[in-house]
TORKOLGU-877152 format. One record per residue: chain; y, x, z of N, C-alpha, C in turn. Coordinates in Angstrom, 3 decimals. Layout:
BEGIN
<"A"; <Y; X; Z>; <Y; X; Z>; <Y; X; Z>> ...
This chain:
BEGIN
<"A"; <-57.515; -48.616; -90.302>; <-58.085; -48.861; -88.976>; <-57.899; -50.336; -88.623>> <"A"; <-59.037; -50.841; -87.827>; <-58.670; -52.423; -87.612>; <-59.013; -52.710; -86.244>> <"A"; <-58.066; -53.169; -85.107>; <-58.404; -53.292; -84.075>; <-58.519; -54.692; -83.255>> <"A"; <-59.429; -54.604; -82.398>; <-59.647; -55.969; -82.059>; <-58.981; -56.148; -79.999>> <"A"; <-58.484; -56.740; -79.747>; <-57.788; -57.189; -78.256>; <-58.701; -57.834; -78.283>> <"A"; <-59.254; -58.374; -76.654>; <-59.577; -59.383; -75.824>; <-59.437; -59.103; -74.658>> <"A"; <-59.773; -60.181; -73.510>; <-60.150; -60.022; -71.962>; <-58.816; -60.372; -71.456>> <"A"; <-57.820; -61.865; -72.580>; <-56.722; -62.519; -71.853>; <-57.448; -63.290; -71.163>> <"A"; <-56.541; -64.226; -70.097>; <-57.030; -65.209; -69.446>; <-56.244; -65.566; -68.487>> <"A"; <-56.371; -66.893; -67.504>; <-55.450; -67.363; -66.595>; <-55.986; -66.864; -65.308>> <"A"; <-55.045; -66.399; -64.458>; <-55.095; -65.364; -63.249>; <-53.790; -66.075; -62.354>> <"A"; <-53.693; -65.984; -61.155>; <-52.945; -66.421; -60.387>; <-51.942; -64.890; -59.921>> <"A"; <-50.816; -65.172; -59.314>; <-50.254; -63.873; -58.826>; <-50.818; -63.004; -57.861>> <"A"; <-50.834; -61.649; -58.427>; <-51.293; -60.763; -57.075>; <-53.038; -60.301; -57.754>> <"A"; <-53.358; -61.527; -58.604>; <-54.723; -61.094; -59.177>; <-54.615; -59.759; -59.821>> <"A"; <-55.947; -59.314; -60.843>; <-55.992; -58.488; -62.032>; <-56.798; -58.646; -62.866>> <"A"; <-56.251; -57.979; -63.961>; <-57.118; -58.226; -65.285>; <-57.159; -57.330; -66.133>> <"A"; <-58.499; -57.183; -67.026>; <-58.438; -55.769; -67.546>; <-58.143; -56.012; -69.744>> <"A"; <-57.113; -55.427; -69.925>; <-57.717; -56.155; -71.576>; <-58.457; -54.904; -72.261>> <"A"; <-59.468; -55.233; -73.278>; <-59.768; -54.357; -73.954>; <-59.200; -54.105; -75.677>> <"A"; <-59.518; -52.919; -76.297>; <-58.641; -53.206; -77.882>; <-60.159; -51.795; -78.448>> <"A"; <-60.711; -52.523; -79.068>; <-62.017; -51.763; -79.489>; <-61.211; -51.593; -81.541>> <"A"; <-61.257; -49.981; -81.412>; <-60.624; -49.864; -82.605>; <-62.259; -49.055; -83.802>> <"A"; <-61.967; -49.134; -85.046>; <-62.978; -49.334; -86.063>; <-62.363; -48.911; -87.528>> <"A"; <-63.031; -48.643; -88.136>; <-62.793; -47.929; -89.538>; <-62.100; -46.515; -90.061>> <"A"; <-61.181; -46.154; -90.228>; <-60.329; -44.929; -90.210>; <-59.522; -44.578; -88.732>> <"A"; <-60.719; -44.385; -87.936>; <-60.310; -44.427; -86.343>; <-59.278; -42.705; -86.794>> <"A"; <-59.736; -41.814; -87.343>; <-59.639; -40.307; -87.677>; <-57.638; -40.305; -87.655>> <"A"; <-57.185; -41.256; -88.380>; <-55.930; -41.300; -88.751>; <-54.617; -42.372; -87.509>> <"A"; <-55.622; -42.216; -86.619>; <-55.310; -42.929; -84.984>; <-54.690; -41.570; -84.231>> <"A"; <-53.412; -41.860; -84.046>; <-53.262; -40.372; -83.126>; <-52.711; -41.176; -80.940>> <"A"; <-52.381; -42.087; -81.197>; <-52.198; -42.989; -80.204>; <-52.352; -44.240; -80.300>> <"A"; <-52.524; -45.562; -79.041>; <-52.444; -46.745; -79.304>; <-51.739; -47.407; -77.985>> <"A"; <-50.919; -48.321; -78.292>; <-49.690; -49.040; -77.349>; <-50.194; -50.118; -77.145>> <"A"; <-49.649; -50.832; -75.821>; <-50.169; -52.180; -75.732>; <-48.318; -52.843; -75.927>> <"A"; <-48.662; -53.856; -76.297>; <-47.119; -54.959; -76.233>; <-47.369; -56.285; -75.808>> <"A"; <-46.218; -56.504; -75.575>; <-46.169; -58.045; -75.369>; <-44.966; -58.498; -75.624>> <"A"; <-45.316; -60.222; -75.730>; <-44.549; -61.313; -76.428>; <-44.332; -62.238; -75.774>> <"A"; <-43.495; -62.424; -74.635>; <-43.447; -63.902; -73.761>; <-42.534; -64.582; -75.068>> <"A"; <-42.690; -66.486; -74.737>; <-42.045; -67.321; -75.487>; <-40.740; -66.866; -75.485>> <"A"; <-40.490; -66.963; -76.453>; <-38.769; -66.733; -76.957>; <-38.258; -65.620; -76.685>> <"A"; <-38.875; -64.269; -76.352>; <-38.827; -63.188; -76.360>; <-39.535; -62.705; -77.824>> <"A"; <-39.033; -61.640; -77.658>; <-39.573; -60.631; -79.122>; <-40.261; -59.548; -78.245>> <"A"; <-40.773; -59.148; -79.330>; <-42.376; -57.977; -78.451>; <-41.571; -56.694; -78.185>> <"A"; <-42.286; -56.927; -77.024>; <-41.859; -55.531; -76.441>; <-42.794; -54.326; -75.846>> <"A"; <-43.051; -53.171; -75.972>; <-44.200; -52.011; -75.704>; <-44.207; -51.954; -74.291>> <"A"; <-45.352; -51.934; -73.753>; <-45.695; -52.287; -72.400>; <-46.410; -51.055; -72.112>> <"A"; <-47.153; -50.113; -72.625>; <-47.941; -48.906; -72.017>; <-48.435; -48.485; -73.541>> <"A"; <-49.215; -46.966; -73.375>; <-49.202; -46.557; -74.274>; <-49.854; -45.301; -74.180>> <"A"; <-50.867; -44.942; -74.919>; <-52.019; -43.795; -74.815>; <-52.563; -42.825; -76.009>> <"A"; <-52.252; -41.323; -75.865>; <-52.854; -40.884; -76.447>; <-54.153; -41.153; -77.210>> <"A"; <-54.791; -41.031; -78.010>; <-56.021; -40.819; -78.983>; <-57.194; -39.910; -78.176>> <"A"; <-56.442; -38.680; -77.706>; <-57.261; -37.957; -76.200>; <-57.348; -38.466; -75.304>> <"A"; <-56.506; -39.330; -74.845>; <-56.313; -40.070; -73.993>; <-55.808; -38.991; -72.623>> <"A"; <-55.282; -38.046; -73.351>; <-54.919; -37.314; -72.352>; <-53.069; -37.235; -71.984>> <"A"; <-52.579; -38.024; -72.533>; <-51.164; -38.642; -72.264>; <-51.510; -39.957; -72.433>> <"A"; <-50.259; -40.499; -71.383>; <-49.892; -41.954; -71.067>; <-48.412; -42.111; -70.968>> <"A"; <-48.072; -43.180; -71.411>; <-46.768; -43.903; -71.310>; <-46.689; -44.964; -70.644>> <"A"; <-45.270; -45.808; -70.121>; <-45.551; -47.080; -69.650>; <-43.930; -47.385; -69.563>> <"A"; <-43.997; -48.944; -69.548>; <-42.396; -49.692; -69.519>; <-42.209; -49.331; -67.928>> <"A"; <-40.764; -49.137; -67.904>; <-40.885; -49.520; -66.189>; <-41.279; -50.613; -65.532>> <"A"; <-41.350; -51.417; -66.202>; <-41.120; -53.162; -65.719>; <-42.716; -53.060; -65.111>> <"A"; <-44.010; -52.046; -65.785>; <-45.440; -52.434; -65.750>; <-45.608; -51.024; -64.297>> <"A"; <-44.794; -49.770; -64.816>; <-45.123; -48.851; -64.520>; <-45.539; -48.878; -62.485>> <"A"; <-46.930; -48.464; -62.424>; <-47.315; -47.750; -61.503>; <-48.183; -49.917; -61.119>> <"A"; <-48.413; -50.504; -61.517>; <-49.463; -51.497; -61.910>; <-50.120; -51.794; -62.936>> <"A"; <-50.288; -51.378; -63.907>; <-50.968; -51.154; -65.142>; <-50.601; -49.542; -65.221>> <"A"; <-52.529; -49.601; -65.925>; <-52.665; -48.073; -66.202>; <-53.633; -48.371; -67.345>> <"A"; <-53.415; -47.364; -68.484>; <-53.941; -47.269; -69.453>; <-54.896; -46.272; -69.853>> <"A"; <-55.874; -46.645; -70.525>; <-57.038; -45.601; -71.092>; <-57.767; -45.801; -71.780>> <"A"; <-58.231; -44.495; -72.437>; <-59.156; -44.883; -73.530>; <-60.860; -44.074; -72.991>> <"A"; <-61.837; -45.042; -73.698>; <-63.106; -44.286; -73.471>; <-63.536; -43.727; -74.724>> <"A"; <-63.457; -42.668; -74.816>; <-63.857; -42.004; -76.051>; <-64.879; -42.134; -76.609>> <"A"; <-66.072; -42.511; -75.773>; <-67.380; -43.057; -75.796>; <-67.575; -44.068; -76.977>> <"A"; <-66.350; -44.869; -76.698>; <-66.417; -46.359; -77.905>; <-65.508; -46.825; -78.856>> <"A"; <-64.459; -45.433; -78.577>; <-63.129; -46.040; -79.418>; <-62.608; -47.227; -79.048>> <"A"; <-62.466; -47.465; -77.738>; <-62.188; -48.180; -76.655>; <-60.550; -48.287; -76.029>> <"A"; <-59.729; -48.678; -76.206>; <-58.540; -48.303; -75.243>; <-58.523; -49.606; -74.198>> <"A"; <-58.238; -49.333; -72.556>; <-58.014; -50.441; -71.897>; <-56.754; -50.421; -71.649>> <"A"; <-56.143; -51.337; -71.048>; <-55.299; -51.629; -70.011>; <-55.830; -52.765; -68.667>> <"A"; <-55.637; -52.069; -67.691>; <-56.008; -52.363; -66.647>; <-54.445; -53.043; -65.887>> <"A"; <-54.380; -54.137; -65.647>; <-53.389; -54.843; -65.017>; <-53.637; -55.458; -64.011>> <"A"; <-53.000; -55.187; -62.742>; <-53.115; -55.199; -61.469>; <-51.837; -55.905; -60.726>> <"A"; <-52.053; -56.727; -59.513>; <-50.382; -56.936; -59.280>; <-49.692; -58.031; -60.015>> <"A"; <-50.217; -58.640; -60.766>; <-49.763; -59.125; -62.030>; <-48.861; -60.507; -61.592>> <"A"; <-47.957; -60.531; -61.622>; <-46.733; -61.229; -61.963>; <-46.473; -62.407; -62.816>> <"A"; <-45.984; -63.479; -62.513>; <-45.348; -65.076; -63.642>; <-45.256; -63.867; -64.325>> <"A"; <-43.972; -63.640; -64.506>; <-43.183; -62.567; -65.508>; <-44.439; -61.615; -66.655>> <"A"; <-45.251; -60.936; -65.769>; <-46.388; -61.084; -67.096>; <-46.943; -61.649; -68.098>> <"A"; <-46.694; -62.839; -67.719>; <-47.124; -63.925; -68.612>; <-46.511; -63.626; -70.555>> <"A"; <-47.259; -63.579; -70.882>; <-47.326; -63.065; -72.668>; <-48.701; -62.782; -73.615>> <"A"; <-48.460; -63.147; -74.474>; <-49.416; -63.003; -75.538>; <-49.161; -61.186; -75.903>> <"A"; <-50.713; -60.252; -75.478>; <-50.355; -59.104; -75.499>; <-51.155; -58.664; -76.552>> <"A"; <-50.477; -57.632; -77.631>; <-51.275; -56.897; -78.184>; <-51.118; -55.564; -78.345>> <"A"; <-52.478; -54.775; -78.823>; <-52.692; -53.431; -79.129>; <-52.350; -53.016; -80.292>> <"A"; <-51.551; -51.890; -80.443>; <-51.454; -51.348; -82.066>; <-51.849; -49.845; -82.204>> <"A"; <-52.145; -49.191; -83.339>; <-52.437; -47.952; -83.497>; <-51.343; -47.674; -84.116>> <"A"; <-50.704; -46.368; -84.144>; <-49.825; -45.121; -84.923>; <-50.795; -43.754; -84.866>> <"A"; <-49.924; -43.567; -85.788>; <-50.569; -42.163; -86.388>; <-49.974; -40.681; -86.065>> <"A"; <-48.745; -40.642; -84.650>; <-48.184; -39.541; -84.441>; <-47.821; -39.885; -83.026>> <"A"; <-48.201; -39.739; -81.862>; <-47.644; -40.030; -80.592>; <-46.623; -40.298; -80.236>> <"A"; <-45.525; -39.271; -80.878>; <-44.144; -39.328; -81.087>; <-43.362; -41.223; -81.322>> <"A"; <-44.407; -41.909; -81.896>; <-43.862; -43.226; -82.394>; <-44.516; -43.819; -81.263>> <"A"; <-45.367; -43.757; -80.276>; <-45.845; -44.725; -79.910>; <-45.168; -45.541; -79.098>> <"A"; <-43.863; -45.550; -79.009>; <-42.984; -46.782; -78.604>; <-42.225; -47.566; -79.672>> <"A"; <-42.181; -46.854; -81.114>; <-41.882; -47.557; -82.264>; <-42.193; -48.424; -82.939>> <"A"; <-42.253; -49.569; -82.713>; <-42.809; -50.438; -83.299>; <-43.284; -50.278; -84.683>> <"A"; <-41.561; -50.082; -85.641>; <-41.764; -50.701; -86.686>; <-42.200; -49.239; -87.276>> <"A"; <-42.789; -48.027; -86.529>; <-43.858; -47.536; -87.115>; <-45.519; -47.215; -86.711>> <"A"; <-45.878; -48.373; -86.409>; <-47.150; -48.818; -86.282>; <-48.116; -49.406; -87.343>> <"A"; <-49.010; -48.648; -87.287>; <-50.023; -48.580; -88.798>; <-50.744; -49.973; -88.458>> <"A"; <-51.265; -50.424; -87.496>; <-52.189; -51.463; -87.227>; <-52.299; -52.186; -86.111>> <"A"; <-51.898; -53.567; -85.992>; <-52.162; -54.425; -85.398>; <-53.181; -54.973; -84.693>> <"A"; <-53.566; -55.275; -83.360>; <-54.888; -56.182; -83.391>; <-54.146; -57.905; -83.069>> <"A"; <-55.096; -58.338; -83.170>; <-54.451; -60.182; -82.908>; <-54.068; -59.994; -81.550>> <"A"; <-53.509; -61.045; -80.860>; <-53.165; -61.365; -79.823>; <-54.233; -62.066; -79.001>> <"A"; <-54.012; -61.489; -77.288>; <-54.254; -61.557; -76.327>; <-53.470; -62.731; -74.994>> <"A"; <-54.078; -64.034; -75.191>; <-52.949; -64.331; -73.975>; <-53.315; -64.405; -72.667>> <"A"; <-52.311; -63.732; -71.713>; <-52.375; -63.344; -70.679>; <-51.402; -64.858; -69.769>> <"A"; <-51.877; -65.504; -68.670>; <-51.219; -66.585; -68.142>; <-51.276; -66.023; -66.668>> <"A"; <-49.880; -66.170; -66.125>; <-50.374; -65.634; -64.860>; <-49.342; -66.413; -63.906>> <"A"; <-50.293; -67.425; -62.856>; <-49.801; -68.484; -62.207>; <-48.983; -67.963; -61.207>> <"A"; <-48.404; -68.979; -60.783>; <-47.632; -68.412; -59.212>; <-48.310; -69.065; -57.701>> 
C-alpha cells in the first residue's frame, strides 16, 4: 500500500486545517490508518487514528476533542480535520497504514508510511 499526505500549511492560532492521506495499491491489507507527528527535536508521536470502516476512532489527549478523524470510503481517503490549532501543533505530520487495529498506536508496527506534511501554526 502507498500513501500520500497533503493539505500542510501556515495557519495562525485558533485557525483550522484539514490534512488529507489518499491511500492506493494493496488498500485490501489496510485494517486502520494513524496520523503522527514530529515537532523539531521531538521524535514522532501518534496523534489520532481510524479504523479502515472508519467506524472506530482514536486520539492523543493532547489533540483529543479538536481534531477528528475520518475516512471516506468513497476514495480511500482518510482526513484529519484540525481545529483550535495551537504553536504546540506545530510539526511535520504524517499518515501510516497497519494491518490490525490493535497496533494502530504502534509505531514500529506500521506497514506504510506516507511523506510528511508540515503543519506551522503562528501565535
Amino acid at each position: 500500500v502507498q500513501l500520500q499526505a497533503s493539505g500542510g500549511g501556515l495557519v495562525q492560532a485558533g485557525d483550522s486545517l484539514r490534512l488529507s492521506c489518499v491511500a492506493s495499491g494493496r488498500t485490501n491489507t489496510v485494517d486502520a490508518v494513524a496520523w503522527l507527528r514530529q515537532a523539531p527535536g521531538n521524535r514522532r508521536k501518534f496523534v489520532a487514528g481510524v479504523s479502515w470502516s472508519g467506524a472506530l476512532t482514536t486520539y492523543a489527549d493532547s489533540v483529543e476533542g479538536r481534531f477528528t478523524v475520518a475516512r471516506d470510503n468513497t476514495e480511500n481517503t482518510v482526513y484529519l480535520q484540525m481545529n483550535s490549532l495551537k504553536p504546540e501543533d506545530t510539526a511535520v505530520y504524517y499518515c501510516a497504514a497497519v494491518s490490525s487495529w490493535r497496533w494502530v498506536k504502534v509505531l514500529s508496527k506500521y506497514d506504510a508510511w506516507g511523506q510528511g506534511t508540515l503543519v506551522t501554526v503562528s501565535s
